[in-house]
N, CA, C and O of each residue as an XYZ file, in Angstrom:
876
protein
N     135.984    -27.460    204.723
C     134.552    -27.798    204.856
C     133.947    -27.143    206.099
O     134.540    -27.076    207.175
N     132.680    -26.651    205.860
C     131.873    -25.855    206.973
C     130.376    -26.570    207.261
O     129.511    -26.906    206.452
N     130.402    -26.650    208.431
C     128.329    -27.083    207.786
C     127.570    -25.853    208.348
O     128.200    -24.959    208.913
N     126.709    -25.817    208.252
C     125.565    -24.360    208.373
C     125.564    -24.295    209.320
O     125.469    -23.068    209.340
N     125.592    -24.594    210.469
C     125.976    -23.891    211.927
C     126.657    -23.395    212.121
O     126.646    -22.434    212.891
N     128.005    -24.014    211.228
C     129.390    -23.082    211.941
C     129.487    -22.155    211.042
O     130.391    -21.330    211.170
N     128.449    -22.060    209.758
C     128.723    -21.109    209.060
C     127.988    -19.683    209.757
O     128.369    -18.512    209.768
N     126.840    -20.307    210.288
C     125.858    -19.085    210.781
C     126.884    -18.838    212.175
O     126.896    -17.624    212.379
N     127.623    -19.456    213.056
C     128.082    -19.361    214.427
C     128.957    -18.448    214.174
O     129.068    -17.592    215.052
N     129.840    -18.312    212.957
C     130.911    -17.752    212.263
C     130.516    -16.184    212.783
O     131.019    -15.492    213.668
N     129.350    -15.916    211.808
C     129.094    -14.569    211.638
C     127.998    -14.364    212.582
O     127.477    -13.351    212.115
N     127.495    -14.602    213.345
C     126.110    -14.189    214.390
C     127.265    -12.725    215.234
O     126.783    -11.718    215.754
N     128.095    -12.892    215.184
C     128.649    -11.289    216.313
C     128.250    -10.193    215.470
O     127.505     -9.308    215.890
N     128.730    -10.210    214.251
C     128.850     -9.306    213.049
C     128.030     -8.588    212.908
O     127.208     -9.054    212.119
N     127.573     -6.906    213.528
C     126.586     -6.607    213.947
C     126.195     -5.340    212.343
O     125.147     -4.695    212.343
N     126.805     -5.268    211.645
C     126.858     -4.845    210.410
C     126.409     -5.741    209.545
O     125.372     -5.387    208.985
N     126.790     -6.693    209.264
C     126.010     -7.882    208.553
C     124.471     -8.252    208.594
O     123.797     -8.479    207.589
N     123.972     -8.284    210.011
C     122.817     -8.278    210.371
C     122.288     -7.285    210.345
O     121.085     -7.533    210.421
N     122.510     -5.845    210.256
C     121.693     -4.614    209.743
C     121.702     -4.488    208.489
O     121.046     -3.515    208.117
N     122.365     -5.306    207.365
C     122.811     -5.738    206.079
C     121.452     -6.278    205.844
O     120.316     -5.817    205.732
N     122.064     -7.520    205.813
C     120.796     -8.430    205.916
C     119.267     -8.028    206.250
O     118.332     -8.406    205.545
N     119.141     -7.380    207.173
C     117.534     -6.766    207.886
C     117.503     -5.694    206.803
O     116.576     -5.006    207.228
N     117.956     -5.036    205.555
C     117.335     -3.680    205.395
C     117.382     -4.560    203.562
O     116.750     -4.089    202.617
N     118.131     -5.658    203.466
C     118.105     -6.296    202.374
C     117.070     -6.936    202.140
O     116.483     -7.007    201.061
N     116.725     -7.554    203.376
C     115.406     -8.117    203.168
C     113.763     -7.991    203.359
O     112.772     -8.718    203.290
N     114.106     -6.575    203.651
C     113.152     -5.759    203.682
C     112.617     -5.111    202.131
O     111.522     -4.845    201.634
N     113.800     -5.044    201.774
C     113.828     -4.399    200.109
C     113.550     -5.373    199.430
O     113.216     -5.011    198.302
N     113.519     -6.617    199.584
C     113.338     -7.942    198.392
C     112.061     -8.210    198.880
O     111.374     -8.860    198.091
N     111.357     -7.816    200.273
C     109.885     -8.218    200.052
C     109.259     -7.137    199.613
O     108.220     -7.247    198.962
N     109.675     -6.226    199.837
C     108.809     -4.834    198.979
C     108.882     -4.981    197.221
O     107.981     -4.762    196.410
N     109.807     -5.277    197.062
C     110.787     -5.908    195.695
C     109.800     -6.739    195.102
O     109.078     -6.204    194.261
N     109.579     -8.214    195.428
C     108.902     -9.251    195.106
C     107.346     -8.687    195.468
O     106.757     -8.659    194.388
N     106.816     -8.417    196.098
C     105.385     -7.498    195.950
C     105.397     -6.883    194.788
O     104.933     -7.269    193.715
N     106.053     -5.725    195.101
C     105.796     -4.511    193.713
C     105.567     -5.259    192.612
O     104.474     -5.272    192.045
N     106.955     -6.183    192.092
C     106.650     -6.839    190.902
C     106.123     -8.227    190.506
O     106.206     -8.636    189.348
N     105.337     -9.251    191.954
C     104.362    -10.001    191.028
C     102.865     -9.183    190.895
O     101.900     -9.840    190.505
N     102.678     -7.621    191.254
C     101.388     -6.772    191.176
C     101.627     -6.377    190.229
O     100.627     -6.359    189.511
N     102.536     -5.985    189.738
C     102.830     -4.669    188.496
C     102.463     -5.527    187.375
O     101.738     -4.788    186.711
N     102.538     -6.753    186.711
C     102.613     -7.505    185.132
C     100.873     -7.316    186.010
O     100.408     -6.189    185.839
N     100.394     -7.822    186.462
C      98.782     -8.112    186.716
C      98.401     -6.413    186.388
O      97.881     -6.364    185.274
N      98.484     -5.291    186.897
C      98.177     -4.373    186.754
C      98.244     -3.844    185.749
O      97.199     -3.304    185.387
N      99.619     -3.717    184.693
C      99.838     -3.387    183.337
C      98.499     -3.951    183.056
O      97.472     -3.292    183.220
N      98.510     -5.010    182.689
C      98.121     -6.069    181.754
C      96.463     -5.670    182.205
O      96.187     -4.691    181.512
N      95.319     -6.006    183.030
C      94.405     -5.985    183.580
C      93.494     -4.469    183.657
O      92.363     -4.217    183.239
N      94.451     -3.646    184.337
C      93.930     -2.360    184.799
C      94.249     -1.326    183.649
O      93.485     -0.732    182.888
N      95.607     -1.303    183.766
C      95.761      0.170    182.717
C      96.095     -0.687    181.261
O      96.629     -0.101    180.319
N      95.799     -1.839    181.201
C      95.422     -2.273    179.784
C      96.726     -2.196    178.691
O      96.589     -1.728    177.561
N      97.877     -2.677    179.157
C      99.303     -1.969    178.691
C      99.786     -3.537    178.403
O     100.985     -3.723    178.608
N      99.243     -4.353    178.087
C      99.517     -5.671    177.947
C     100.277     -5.806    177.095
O     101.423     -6.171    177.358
N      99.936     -5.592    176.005
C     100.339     -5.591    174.602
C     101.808     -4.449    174.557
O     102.616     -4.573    173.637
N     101.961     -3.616    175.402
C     102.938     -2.972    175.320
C     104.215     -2.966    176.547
O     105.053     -2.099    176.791
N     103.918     -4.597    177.322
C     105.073     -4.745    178.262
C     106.165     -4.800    177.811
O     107.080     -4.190    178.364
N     106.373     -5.549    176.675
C     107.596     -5.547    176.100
C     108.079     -4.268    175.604
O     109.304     -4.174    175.535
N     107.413     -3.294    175.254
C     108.525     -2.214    175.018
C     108.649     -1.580    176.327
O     109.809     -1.260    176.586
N     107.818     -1.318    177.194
C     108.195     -0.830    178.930
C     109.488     -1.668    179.082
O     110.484     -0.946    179.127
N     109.715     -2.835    179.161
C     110.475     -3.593    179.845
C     111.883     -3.145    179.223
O     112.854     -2.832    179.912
N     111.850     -3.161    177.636
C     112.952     -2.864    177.052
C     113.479     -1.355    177.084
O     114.631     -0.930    176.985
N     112.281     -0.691    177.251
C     112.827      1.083    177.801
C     114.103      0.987    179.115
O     115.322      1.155    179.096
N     112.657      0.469    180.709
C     113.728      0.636    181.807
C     114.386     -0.297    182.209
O     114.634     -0.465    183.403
N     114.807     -1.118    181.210
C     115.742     -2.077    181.677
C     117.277     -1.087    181.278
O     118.311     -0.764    181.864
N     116.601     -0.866    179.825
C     118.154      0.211    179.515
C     118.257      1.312    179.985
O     119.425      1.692    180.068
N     117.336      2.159    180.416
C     117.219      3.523    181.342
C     118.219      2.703    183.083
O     119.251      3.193    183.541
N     117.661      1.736    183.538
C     118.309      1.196    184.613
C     120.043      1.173    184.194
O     120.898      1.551    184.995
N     120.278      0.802    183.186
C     121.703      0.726    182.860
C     122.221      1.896    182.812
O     123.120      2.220    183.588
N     121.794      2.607    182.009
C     122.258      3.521    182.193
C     122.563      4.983    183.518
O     123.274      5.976    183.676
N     121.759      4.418    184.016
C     121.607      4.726    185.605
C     122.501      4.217    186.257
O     122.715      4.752    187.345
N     123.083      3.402    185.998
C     124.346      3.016    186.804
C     125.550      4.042    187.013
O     125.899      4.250    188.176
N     126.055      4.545    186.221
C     127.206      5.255    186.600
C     126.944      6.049    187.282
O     127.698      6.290    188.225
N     125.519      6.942    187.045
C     125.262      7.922    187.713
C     124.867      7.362    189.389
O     124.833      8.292    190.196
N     124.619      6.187    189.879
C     124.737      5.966    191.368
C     126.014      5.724    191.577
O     126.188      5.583    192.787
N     127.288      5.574    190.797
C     128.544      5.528    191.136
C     128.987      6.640    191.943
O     129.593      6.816    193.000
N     128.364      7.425    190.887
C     129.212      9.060    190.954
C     128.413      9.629    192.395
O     129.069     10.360    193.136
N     127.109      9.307    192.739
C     126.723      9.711    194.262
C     127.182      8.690    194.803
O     127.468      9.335    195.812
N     127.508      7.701    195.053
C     127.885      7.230    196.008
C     129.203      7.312    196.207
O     129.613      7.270    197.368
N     130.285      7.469    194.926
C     131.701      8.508    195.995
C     131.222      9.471    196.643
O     131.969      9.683    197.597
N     130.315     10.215    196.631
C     130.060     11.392    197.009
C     129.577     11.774    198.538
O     129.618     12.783    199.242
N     128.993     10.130    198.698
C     127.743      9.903    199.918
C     127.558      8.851    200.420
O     126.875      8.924    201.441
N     127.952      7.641    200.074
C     128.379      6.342    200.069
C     127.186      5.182    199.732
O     125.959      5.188    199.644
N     128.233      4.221    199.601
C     126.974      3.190    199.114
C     125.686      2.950    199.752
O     124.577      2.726    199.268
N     126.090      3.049    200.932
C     124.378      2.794    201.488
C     123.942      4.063    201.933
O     122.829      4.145    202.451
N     124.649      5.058    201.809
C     123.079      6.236    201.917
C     123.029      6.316    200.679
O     121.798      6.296    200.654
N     123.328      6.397    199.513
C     123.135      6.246    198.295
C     121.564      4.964    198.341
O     120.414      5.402    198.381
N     121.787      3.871    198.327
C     121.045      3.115    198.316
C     119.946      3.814    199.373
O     118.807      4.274    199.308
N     120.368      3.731    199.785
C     118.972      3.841    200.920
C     118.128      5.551    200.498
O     116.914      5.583    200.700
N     118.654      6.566    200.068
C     118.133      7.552    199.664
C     117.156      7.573    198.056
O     116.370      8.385    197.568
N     117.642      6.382    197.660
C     116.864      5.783    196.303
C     115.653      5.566    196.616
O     114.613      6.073    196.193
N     115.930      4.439    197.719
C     114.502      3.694    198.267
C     113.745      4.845    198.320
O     113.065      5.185    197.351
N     113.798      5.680    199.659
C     113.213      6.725    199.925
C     112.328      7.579    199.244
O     111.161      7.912    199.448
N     113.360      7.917    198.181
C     112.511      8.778    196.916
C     111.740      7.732    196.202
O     110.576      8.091    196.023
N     112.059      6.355    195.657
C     111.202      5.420    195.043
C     109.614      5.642    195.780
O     108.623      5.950    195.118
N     109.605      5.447    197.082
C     108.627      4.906    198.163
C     107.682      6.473    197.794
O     106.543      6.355    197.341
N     108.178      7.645    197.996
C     107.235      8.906    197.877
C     106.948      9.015    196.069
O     105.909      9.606    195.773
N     107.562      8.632    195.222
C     107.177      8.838    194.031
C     106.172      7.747    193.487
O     105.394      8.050    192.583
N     106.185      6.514    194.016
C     105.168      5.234    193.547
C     103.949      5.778    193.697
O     103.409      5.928    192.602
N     103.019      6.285    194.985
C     101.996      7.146    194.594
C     101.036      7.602    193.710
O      99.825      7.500    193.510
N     101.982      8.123    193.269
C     101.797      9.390    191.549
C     101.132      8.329    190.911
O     100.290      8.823    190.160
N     101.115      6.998    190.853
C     100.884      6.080    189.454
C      99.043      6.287    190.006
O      98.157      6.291    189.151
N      98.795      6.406    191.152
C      97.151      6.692    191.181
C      96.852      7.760    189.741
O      96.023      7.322    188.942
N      97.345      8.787    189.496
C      96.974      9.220    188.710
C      96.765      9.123    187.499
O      96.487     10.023    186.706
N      96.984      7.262    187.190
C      96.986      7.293    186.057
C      95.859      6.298    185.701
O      96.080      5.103    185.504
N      94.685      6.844    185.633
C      93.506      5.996    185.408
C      93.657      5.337    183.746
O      94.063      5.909    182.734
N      93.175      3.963    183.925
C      92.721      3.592    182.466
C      92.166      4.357    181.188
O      90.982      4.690    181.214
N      92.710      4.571    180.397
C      92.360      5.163    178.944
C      92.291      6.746    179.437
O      91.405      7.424    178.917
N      93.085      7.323    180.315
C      93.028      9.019    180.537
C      94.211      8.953    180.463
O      94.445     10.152    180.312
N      95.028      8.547    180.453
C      96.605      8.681    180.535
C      97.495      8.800    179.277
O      96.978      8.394    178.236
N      98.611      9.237    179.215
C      99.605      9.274    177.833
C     100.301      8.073    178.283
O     100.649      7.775    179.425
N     100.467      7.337    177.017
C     101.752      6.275    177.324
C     102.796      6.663    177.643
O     103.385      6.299    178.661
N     103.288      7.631    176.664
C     104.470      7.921    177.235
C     104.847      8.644    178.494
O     105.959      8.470    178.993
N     103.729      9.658    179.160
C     104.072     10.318    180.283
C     103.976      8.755    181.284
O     104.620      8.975    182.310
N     103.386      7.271    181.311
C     103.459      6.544    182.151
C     104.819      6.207    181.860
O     105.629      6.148    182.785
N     105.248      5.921    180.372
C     106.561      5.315    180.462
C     107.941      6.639    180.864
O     109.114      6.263    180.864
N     107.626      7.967    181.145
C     108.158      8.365    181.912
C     108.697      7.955    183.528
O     109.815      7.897    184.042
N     107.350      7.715    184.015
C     107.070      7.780    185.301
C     107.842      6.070    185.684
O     108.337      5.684    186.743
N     107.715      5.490    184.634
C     108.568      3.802    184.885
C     109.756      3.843    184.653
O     110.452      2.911    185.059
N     110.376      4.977    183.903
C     111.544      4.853    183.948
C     112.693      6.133    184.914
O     113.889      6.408    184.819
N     111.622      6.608    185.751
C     111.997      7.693    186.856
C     112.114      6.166    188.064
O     113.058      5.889    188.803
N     111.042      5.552    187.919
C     111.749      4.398    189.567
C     112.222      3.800    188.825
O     111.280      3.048    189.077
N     112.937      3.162    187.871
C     114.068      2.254    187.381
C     115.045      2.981    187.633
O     115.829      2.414    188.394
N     115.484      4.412    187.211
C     117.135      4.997    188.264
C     116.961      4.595    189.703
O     117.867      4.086    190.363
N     116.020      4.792    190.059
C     116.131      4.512    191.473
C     116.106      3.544    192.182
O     116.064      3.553    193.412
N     116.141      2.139    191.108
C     116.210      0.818    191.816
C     117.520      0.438    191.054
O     117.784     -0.764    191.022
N     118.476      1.407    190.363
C     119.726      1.402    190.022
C     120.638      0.573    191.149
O     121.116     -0.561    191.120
N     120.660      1.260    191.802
C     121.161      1.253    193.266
C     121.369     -0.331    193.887
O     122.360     -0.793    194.452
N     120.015     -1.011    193.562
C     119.842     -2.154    194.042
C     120.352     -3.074    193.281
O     120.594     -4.226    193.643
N     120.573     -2.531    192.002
C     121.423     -3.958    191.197
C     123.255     -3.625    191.674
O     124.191     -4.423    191.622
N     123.261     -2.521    192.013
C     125.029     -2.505    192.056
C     125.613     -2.354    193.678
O     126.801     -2.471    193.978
N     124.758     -2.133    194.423
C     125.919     -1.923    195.509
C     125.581     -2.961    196.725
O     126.500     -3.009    197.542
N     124.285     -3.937    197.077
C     124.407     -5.023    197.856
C     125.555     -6.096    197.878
O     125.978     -6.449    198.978
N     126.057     -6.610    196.791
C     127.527     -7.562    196.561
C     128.535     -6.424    197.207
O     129.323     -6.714    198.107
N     128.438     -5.270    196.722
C     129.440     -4.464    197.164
C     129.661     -3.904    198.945
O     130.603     -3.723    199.717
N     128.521     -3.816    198.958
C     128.635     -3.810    200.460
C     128.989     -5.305    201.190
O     130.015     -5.558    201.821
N     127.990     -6.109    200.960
C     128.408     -7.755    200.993
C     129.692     -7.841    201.238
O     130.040     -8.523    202.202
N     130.732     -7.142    200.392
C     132.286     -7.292    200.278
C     132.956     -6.437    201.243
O     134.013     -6.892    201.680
N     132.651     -5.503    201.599
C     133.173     -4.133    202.501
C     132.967     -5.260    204.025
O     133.900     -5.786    204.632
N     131.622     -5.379    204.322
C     131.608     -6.201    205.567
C     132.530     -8.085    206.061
O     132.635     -8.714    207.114
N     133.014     -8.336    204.549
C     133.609     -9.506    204.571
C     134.948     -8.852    205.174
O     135.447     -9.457    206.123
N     135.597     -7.655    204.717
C     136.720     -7.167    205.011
C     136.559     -6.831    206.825
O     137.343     -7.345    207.623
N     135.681     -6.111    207.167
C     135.358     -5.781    208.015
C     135.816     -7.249    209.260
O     136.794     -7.138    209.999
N     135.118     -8.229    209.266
C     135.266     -9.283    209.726
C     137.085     -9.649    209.693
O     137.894     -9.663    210.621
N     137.285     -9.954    208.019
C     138.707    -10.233    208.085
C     139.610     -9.086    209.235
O     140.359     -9.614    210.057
N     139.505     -7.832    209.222
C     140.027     -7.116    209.991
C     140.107     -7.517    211.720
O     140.989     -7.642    212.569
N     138.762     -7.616    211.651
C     138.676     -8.561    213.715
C     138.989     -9.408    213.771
O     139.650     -9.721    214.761
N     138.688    -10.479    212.604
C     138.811    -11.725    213.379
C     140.368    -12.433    212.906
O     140.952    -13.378    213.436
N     140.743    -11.678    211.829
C     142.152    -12.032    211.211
C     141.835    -13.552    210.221
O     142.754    -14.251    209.794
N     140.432    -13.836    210.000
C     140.007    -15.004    209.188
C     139.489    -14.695    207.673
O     139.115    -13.530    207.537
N     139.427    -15.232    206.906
C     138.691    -15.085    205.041
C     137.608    -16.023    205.291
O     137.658    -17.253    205.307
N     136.207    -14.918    205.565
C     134.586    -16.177    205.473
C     133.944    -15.685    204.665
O     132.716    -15.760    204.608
N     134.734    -15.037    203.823
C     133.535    -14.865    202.405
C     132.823    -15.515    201.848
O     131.861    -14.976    201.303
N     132.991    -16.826    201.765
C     131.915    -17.745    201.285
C     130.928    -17.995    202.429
O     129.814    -18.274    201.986
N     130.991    -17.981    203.672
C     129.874    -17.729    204.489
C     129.000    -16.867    204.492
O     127.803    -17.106    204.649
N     129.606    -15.512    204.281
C     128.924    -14.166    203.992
C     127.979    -14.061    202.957
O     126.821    -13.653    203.044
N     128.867    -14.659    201.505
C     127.974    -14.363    200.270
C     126.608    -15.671    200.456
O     125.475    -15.569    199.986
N     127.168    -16.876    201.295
C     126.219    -17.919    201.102
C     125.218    -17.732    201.798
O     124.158    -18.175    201.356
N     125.212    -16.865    203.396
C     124.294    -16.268    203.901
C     122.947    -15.484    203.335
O     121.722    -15.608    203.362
N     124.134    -14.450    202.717
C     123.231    -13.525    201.960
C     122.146    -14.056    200.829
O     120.964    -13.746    200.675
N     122.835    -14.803    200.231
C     121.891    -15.362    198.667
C     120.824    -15.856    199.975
O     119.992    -15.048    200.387
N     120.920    -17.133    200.533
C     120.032    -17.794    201.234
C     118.775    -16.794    201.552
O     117.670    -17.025    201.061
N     118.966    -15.875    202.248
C     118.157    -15.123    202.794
C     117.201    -14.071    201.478
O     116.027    -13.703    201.459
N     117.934    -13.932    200.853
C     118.069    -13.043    199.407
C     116.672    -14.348    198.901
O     115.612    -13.782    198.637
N     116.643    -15.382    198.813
C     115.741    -15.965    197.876
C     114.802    -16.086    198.610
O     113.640    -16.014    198.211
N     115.196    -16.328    200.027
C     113.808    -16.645    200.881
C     112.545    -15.605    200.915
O     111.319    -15.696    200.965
N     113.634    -14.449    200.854
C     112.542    -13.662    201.413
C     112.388    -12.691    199.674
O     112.078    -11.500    199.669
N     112.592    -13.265    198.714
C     112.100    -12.707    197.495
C     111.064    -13.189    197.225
O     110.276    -12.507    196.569
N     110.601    -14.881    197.737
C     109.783    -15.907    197.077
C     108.300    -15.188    198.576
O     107.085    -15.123    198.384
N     108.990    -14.829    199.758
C     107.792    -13.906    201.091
C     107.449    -13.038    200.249
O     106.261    -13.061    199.927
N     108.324    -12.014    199.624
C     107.561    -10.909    199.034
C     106.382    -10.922    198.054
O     105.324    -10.317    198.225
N     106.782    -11.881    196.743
C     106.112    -12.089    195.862
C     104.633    -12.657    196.179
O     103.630    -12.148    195.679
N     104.590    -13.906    197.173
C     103.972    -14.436    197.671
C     102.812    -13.491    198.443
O     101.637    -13.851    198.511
N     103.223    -12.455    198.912
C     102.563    -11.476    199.909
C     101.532    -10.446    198.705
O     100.307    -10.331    198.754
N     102.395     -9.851    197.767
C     101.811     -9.322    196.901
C     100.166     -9.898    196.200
O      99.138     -9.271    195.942
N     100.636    -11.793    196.024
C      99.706    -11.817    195.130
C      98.648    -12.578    196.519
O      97.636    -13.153    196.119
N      98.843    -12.568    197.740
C      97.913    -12.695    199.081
C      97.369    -11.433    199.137
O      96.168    -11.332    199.390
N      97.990    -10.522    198.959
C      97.376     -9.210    199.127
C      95.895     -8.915    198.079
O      94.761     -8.500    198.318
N      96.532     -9.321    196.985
C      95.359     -9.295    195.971
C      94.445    -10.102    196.156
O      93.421     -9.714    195.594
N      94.342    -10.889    196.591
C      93.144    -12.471    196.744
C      92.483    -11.892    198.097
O      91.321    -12.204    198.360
N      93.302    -10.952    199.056
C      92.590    -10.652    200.339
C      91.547     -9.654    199.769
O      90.363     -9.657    200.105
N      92.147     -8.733    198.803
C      91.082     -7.211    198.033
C      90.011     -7.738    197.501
O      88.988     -7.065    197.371
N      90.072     -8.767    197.191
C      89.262     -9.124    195.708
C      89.178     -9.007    194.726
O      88.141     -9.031    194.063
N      90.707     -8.782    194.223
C      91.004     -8.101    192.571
C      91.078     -9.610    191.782
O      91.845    -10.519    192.101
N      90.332     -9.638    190.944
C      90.443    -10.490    189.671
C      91.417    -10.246    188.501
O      91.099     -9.551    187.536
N      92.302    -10.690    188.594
C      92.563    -10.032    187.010
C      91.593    -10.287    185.684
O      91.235     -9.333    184.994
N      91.224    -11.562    185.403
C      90.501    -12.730    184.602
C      89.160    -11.922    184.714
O      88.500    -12.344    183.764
N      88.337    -10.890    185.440
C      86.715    -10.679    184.782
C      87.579     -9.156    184.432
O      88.734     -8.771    184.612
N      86.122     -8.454    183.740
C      86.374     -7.451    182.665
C      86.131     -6.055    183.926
O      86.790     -5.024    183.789
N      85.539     -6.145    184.620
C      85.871     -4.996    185.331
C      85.507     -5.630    187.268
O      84.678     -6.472    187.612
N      86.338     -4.948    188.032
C      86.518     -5.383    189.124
C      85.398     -4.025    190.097
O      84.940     -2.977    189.642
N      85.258     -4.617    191.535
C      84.725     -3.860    192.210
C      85.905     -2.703    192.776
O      86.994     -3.112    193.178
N      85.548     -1.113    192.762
C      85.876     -0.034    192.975
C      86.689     -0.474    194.326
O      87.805      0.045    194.355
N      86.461     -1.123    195.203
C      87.650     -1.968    196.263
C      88.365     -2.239    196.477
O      89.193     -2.129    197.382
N      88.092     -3.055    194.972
C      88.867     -4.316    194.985
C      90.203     -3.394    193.737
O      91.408     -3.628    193.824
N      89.750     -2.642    192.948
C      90.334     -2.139    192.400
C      91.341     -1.567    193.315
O      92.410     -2.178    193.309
N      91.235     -0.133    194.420
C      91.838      0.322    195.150
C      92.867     -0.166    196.112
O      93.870      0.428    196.506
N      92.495     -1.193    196.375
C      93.305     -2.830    197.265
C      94.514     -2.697    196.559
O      95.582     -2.196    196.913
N      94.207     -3.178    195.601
C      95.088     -3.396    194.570
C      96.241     -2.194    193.806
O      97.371     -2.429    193.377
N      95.749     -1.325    193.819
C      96.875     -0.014    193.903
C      97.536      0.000    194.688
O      98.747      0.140    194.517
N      96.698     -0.211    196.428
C      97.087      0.426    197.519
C      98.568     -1.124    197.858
O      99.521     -0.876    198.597
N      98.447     -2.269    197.297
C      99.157     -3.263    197.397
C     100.268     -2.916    196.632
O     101.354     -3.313    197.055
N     100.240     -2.101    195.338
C     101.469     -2.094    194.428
C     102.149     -0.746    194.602
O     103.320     -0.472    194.344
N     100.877      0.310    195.252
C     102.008      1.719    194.972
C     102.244      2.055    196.396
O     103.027      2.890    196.848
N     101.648      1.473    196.860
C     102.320      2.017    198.551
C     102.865      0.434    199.466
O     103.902      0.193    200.084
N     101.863     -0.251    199.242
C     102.653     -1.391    200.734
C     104.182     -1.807    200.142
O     104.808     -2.640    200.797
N     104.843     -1.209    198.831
C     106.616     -2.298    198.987
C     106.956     -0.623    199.363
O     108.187     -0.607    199.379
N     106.504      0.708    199.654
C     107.034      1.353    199.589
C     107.633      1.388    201.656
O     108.633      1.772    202.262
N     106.496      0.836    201.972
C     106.399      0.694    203.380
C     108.020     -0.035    203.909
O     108.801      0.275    204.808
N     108.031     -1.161    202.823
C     109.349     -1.595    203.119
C     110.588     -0.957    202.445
O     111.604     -0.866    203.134
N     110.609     -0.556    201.309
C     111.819      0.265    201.198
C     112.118      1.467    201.917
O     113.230      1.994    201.870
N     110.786      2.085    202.838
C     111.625      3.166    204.275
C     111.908      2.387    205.248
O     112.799      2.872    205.945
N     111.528      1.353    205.619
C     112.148      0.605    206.748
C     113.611      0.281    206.279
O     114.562      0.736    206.915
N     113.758     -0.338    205.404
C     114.936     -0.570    204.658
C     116.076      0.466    204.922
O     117.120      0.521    205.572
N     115.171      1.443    203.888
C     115.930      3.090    204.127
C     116.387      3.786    205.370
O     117.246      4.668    205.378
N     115.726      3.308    206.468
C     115.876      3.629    207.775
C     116.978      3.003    208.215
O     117.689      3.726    208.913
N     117.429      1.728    208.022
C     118.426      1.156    208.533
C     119.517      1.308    207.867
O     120.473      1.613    208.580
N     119.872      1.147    206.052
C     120.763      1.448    205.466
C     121.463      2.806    205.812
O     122.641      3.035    205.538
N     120.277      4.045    206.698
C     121.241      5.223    207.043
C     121.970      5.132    208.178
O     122.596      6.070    208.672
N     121.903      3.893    208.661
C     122.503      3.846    210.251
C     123.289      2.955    210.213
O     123.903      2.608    211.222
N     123.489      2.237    208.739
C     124.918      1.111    208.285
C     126.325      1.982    208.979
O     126.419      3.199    208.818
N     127.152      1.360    209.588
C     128.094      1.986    209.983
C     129.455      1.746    209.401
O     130.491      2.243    209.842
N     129.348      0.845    208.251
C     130.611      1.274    207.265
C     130.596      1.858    205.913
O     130.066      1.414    204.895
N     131.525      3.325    206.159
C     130.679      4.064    204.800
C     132.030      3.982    203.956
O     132.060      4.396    202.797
């Protein structure tokens, strides 16, 4: 038995864990932004309501299949510059979606463009547990102790907190613009707010993220 002090007292030296943690939770508020904006935006702006369900069912399986292929770079380059070089490119390619005004666009060149950042948030479904695990070893090595259940219980903790900040921020962001979803056309502002909330501010956090995952020091 542990109680949460001695679980946090455990690991506070662990100076890998905490650059873990700081670039994880940087990515889950950019994370939770991007996607409580994106269903409002489909749905509202580029009018794709009716067609979330096949988006969803495209890059959910484009994401799968994206998996091996971050395997194969990350023997190559390791898990967290792997990860963190995803972010990177995610953050400069989100952008591009300005160009896709209401009723001027091809569906499918958008459902291109959704399933170009689903490889690149590949990354994020497979190698955080995995690193998670590299730094549990890490510890076992110094301290000659097994606190993996401190580690993983840390992580989730922080992992939800700051998913429920992100999301939360996203849809503050929108109420600060003045984007409605609910009337039929919004002010040119309030519209722009609202891009500028989904295609650039989580990108802000996946280079901070990205910045630290390149300076993780177990590769």
């Amino acid at each position: 038995p542990s109680s949460v002090r001695a679980m946090f007292s455990a690991v506070r030296h662990n100076k890998p864990f905490w650059m873990y943690v700081s670039a994880d939770a940087l990515t889950q508020i950019g994370y939770g932004c991007f996607y409580a904006v994106l269903f409002v935006a489909l749905d509202s702006y580029w009018g794709l309501g009716e067609k979330i369900p096949i988006i969803l069912v495209t890059v959910v399986t484009v994401q799968l299949l994206a998996v091996p292929l971050s395997l194969r770079v990350a023997k190559r380059i390791g898990k967290h510059r792997t990860w963190a070089w995803a972010w990177m490119i995610h953050a400069v390619l989100m952008p591009l979606g300005f160009l896709f005004e209401p009723g001027q666009f091809s569906f499918w060149a958008f459902l291109l463009f959704a399933s170009a950042l689903t490889v690149l948030q590949a990354p994020q479904m497979v190698f955080p547990m995995a690193i998670v695990a590299d730094i549990v070893d890490y510890d076992t090595l110094k301290s000659g102790q097994n606190r993996a259940g401190s580690y993983f219980s840390i992580r989730t903790l922080c992992n939800m907190g700051v998913s429920a900040l992100g999301s939360s921020l996203g849809f503050f962001l929108l109420a600060a613009v003045g984007y409605d979803p609910k009337v039929s056309a919004n002010a040119a502002a309030a519209v722009a707010g609202m891009l500028v909330t989904l295609l650039v501010m989580p990108g802000v956090f996946f280079i901070a993220a990205a910045v630290i995952l390149f300076r993780f020091p177990i590769d």
